[in-house]
Structures are given as structure tokens and as C-alpha cells.
N, C-alpha and C positions, 0 to 999 in steps of 0.2 A: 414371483414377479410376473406381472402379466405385460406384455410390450402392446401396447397401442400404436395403432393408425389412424390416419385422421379419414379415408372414406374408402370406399369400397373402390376407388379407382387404385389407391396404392397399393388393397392386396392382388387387384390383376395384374399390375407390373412385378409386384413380390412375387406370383405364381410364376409367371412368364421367366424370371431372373431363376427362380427353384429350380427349373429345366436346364436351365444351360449351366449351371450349377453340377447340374446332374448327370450331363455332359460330358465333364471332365473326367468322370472313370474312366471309358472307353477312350478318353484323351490321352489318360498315363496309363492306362494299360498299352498304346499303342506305340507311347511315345517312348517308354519302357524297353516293352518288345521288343523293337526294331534295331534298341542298342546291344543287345546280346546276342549272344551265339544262337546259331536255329536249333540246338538240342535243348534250351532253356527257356524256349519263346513263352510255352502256355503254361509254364510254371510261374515268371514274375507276372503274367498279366491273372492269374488267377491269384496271386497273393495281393496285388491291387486291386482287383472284384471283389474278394471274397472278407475285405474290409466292409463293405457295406453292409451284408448280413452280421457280421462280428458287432459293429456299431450301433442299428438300429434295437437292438436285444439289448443291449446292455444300457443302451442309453434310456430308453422305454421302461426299463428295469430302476435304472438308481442313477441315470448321468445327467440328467436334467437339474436332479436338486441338486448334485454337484458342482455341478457349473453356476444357475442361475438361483438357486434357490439363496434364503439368505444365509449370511455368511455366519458359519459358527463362533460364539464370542464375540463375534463382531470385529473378528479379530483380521478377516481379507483373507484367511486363509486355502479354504474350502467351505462351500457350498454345506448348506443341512440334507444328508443324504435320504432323508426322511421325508421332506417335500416334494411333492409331484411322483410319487412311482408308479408307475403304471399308468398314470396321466388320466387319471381316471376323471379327474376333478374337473378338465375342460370339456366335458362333451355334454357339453349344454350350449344352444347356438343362439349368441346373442341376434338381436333385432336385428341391432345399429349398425350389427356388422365394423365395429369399430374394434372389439377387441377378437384378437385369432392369435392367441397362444398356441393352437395346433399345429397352427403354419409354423411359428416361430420353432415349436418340440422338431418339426422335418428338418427345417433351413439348418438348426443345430447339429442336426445327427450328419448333415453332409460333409458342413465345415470341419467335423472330429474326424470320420471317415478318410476325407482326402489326407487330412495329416497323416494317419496312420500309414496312408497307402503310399505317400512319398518315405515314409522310411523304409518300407521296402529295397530302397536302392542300394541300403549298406549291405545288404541279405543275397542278393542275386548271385546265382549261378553258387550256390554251396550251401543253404540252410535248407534243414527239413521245412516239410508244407505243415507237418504235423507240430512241428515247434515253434512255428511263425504263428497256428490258430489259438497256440496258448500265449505266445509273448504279443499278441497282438490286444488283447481286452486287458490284459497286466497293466500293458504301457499304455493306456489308455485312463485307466483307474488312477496310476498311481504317475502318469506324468501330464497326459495333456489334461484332463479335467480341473486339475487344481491351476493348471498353468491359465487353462481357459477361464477357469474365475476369477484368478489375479485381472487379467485385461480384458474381460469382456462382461463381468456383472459390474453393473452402478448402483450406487447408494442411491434409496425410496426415502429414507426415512430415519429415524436413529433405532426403530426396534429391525429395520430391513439393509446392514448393510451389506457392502458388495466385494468384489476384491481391492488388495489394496496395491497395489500396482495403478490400476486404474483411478483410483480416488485419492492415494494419501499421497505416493509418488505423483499421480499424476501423469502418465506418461502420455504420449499422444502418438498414435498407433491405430491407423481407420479399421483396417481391415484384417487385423492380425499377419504383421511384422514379425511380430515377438512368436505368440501363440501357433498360431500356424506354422512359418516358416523357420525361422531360426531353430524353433523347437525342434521339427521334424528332420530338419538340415544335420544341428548336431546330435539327434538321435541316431542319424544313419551312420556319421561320423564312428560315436560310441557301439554301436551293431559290429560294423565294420573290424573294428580294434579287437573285438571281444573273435568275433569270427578266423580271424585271420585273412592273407589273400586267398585268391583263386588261385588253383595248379595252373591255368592258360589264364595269368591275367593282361596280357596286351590281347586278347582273344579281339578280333576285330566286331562294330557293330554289321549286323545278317543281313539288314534291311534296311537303309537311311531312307527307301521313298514311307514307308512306315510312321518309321519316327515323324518324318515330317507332317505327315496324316496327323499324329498323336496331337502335332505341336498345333495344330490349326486348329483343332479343337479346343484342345488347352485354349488358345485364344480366343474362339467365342465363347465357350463357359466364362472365361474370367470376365468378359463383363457382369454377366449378374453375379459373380461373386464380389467383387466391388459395386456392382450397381446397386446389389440387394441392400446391402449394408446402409445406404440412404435413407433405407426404412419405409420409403413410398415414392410415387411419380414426382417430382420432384427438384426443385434446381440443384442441391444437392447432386443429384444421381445426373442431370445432366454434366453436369462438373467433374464429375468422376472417369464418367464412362470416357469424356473426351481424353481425359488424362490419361486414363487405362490406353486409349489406341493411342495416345503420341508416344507413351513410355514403351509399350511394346514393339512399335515402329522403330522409335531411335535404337531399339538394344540390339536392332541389329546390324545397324549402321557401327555400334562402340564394340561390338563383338568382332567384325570385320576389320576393323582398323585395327584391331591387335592380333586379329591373327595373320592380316597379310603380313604387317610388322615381323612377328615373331615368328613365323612358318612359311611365308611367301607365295601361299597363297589363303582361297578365300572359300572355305567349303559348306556344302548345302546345309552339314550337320551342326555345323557353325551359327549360320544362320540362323537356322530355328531353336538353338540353345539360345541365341542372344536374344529373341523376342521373350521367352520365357524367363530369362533374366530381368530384362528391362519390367516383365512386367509384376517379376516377384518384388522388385526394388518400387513400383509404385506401389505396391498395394499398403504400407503403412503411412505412404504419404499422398495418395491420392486427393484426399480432403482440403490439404495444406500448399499445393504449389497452383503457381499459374500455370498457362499453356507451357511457357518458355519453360519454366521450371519443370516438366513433365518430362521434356524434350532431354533437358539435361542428368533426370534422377535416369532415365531408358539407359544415355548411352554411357554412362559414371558406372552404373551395376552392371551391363553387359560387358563394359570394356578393363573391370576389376577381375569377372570373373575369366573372362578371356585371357586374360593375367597369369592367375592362378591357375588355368589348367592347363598351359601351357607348360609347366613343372610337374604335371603330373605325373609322367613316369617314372621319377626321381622320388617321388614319394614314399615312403613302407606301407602306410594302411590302403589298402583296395577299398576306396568309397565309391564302388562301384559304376554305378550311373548319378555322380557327379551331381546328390542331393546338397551336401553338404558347400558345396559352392556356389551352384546358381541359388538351393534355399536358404540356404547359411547368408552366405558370405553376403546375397543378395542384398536380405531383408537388414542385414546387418547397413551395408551400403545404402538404400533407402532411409532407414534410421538418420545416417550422419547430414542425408539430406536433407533431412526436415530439421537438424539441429543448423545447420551452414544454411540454408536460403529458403524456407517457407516465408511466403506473406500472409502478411493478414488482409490481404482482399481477397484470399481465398474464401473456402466458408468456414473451414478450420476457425480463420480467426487467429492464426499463428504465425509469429514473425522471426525469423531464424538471425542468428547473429549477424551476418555479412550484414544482414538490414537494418541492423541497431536492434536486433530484439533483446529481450531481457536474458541474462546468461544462465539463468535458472536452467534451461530448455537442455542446457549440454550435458549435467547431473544428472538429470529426471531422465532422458533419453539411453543417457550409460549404464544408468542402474538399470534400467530395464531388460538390456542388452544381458547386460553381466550376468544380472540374478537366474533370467529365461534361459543364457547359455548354458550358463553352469549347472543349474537344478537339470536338465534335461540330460546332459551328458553324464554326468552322475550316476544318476538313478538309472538311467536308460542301459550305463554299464551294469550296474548293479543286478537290473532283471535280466541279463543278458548273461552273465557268469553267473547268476542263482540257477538259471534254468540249465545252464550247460552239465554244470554239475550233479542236475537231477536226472535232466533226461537225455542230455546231449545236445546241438542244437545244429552238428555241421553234420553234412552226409559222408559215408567214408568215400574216401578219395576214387573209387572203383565207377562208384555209383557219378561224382563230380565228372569224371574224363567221358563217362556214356552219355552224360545227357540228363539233366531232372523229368526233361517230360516222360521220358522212355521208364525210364526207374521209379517215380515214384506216381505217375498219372497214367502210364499206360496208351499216352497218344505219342504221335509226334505232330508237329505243325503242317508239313508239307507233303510226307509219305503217311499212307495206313500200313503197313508190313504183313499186316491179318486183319480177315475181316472181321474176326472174333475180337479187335483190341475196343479195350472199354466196357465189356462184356463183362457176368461174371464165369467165372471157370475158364475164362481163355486171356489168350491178350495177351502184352507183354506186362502187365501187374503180374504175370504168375512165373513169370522169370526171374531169373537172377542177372543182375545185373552185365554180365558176362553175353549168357545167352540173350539179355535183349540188345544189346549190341549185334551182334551177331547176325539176330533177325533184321535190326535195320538196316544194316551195309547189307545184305543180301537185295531188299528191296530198294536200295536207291540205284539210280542211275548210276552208269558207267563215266558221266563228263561230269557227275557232281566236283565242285573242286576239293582239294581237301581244308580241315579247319585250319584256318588262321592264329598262329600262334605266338 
């Protein structure tokens, strides 16, 4: 399927939207970071980078026909992995400049990427780096690709169909609700389970000015991840983007109200969790509400998930950095907003029951919910106790209480211990985990405090 534009102005805004897009790595690598211990910093921001190379390969390779290619049988299930590999086919450059499937092969390799790298969160502070670069292209093959052609290929024609989530269901879902978020939500969930917890799991966050760095980022990329989706400059994409900053805005007003509520007071980490809530909760319904409607999907998802994590340490499973609630539960919460109050003077074109819409909207929406939950958490356990079996997936506990960076990458974030580390023949890679212990309490300061446990 080739996606069309209508003129060379909306692939300068597509390009422009591709960057802040692209943005968001260094956003969740930072926003990641900062919630973990400082001996585990440049291990989760590297299992969030190093999604990008993982993706770009494999998609380039076989995930394009996957996702957009048409559907086998015709049946919406998956993609003909047979079309587009290597992408050799587009590198012919039209005149008109109206078709740019090129752009489109990048836009996609991001959208799978970041998924990936948000389930990272179930994994932090106790999985191999080396078992994360295998379970990373697995769960990419065999959970977001098909999931991303359920809701994101459209039917050309009856020899070209697309998923069927999207067309038979029907579901309405702008930005990947389902796909994106929920997916990778309950992917971290099922990680998580399979993993077990941490040895220090109330280990406090190292760095909240970080994280907040992370989250501000997070906030400009998401516009052109919503903006892009408009497909061109746009009233569409004007619609959007305004949604995206009202939803973002309020999540942290509905984030705040529940935690003064429930904790009594109101904290910076808070905060910037609830913009990111607010703005995973628009991103499936951005299309579909008014302003006011924005206003209210922002602070509905931030002040759900504020909710719910206030329970957290009662919990069993360590979902770590908290994927599973702000993208779970989020995207989940957006959903029910577009089933209870979308209008159709939106561009959507969609009218939610409180407004008299048709009740079809509540089926169509729950199946999507359900099928996307389900299949993800499923399988996602499944490569997760396939792989632990083969090659293990948790580090022994020796190597967890030292620190990933020191054990298995040979830096640390804030001290060098030697200046041979990262090197080969020297460094703490040629230790045991014992002695790289050893070496770094030697090199840290005397007023360093001790970890938080």
C-alpha cells in the first residue's frame, strides 16, 4: 500500500512531526532513568536506544509487509511478509511528489520502536541486556506487528485487504490506543510477572529533575506523534495537536487531585507522570473530542492512573516504571472516552453515547480493548518464559544488588572508578561482580548517601 499526500507542504510538516517523533527516545530514556536507582541508569536508557537499531533492521527487513502489506487471506490477520522487504520497490522518486512511501517505511519503524522501548519498564533493574536484544525483535515479530495490522492497515480494495480490527470491527482509535499503548502497557505487565520483583523494589527514583527532563520531551515529540497521523498540514492536525496540549495539560491537574487526596501532598514526579497520562489517554481519542472533551479524557486518565498507583506497593508484580498504568490503563481510559462522550463535530465524525450516539461504539471499542489486551499479555508471557528457559532472562541476584551498569556495561553514570572502564582488557566488564562493587564504593565519595530501600 502506498499512503498518499496531497502536496509537498504536508510532507514538510510529516518531516518536521518525524523529528519530534524521534525525540521521544531521549525523552523515555530520560524519563525512565531518572526513576531508578543510579547503579541502573545507563542500562534502562540503553535498552530504550538500542530499540531503535533493533527496529529499523528488522522492519527494513520483513515488518513493513507485516504490518501494511496486504493482508493474508484477506483474512485482517497479518500482513504478506513478502511485500516490501528491503523496500527496494520505492526508490524511485516521483515528480509530483505526492507519493512518499519512504517517509511513511521511517514514520513506521518509530511508531514500533517506541512501543518496544516502553515495555522496557517491566524489565528494569533485573533483566540481561543480552536477553532483552533477543526478546526485543521476538515481541516485535510475533506481538506488535500483527497487533499493528489489526489497527493500523485499511482496506484498498477486495484483492488488498487490511486488518481487521480496523475495518470489520471497526474500531476507532487515531493514534494507536490499542496498538501502541495498551499493547506495550500490558506487555510490561506480562515481562514483569514472568521476571519476578526486584531484591530493592521500593528502591527510591535517583533523579526526579531527569525524569522531568524526560517527561517535557515526551511532551514535544507527542505532538507530531499525534500531529503526524493527520497525514498532512492540515485542520485535522490543527485539531489534534490543540487536543494533545489540553489532554496533557489537564493530566496534570487530575493527577494532582488524587494524589493530594490520597498522599496529602502534591509531588513534581507526580506531575509529570500525570501530563503523560493525560496524553496517552488522548492519543486514541484525539480525533474524536472537542476542546472541552480534551480537557476532560487529560484529567479522567491522569486521575485513574493516580488511582491506581497509589496501591502500588500492595501489589505482587514489580511493573516497574509504571508502563502498565499510565500506558495500560491510560489508553484503556481514553478508549471508554470516546465510547461515553465523542462528538461528531469533531473530525472523527463520532458521537459517544451520553450524546445519543449509536450504542454499536461500546462493542466495537471493548473488543478492541479485550482482543489487544489479551493477545499481548499472552504471548508476551509466552516469549518471556520461552526465552527464560533457554537462556535465562533475570541477572543473579549478586550482579541485581551491584548495579547493571557496573556488571554488565562497564560504566557507571556519575563516577569512572578507572580510566580503563569501557575499554577492552580493562574496566569493570573484566570483573566480577563482587570486585566491581568494590571498585566503585572505593571511588565514590565519602557523603555519597546510602541506597534507598
Amino acid at each position: 500500500m502506498e499512503p498518499i499526500l496531497a502536496a509537498n507542504a504536508d510532507l514538510a510538516w510529516m518531516l518536521a512531526a518525524f523529528v519530534f517523533v524521534l525525540l521521544m527516545f531521549p525523552g523515555l530514556a530520560f524519563f525512565y532513568g531518572g526513576m531508578v536507582g543510579s547503579k541502573n541508569v545507563l542500562n534502562i536508557m540503553s535498552m530504550v536506544i538500542s530499540t531503535l537499531g533493533i527496529t529499523a533492521v528488522l522492519y527494513v527487513v520483513i515488518g513493513y509487509g507485516l504490518v501494511s502489506g496486504p493482508s493474508v487471506g484477506g483474512w485482517g490477520l497479518i500482513g504478506n511478509p513478502t511485500d516490501f522487504i528491503g523496500l527496494t520497490n520505492w526508490l524511485t522518486d516521483d515528480a509530483s511528489g505526492a507519493t512518499q512511501t519512504l517517509y511513511f517505511a521511517a514514520w513506521f519503524i518509530l511508531f514500533a520502536a517506541i512501543t518496544i522501548a516502553i515495555v522496557a519498564s517491566g524489565a528494569a533493574g533485573r533483566m540481561k541486556f543480552s536477553a532483552w536484544l533477543v526478546f526485543a525483535p521476538i515481541w516485535l515479530l510475533v506481538v506488535y506487528f500483527p497487533v499493528a495490522h489489526w489497527v493500523f492497515s485499511a482496506d484498498v480494495d477486495d484483492n488488498y485487504k487490511g486488518g481487521f480490527l480496523l475495518n470489520k470491527v471497526e474500531i476507532v482509535d487515531y493514534a494507536g490506543g490499542t496498538a501502541v499503548h495498551m499493547n506495550s502497557g500490558v506487555a510490561a505487565l506480562a515481562l514483569a510477572v514472568v521476571l519476578g520483583a526486584r531484591k530493592r523494589r521500593m528502591e527510591r527514583p535517583h533523579n526526579v529533575p531527569m525524569t522531568m527532563l524526560g517527561g517535557g520531551i515526551l511532551f514535544f515529540g507527542w505532538f507530531g506523534f499525534n500531529g503526524s497521523c493527520a497525514l498532512g498540514a492540515n485542520f485535522l492536525a490543527q485539531s489534534v495537536i490543540l487536543n494533545t496540549l489540553l489532554a496533557g495539560s489537564a493530566g496534570m491537574i487530575g493527577f494532582a487531585i488524587i494524589e493530594k487526596w490520597r498522599e496529602g501532598h502534591v509531588t513534581s514526579l507526580g506531575i509529570i507522570t500525570g501530563v503523560v497520562a493525560g496524553l496517552v489517554g488522548i492519543t486514541p481519542a484525539a480525533s474524536s473530542m472537542a476542546p472541552l472533551g480534551a480537557l476532560l479524557v487529560g484529567i479522567f486518565a491522569a486521575a485513574v492512573v493516580a488511582f491506581l498507583l497509589s496501591f502500588k506497593s500492595k501489589l505482587k508484580v514489580d511493573e516497574t516504571l509504571d508502563a502498565f498504568a499510565v500506558h495500560g490503563i491510560g489508553g484503556i481510559v481514553g478508549t471508554f472516552c470516546i465510547i461515553l462522550f465523542a462528538t461528531d463535530v469533531a473530525p472523527a465524525g463520532v458521537q459517544g453515547v451520553l450524546f445519543g450516539g449509536d450504542p454499536d461504539i461500546i462493542w466495537r471499542e471493548l473488543a478492541g480493548i479485550a482482543i489487544t489486551c489479551t493477545y499481548s499479555f499472552v504471548m508476551t508471557w509466552l516469549i518471556a518464559k520461552g526465552l527464560d528457559k533457554v537462556m535465562g532472562i533475570r541477572v543473579d541476584e549478586e550482579t541485581e544488588m551491584v548495579g547493571l551498569d557496573t556488571v554488565l556495561h562497564a560504566e557507571t553514570a556519575y563516577e569512572i572508578p578507572s580510566a580503563s572502564v569501557g575499554h577492552p582488557g580493562g574496566g569493570l566488564g573484566a570483573l566480577s561482580p563482587a570486585a566491581a562493587a568494590e571498585s566503585v564504593e572505593k571511588s565514590m565519595p565519602s557523603s555519597t548517601p546510602p541506597a534507598q530501600v
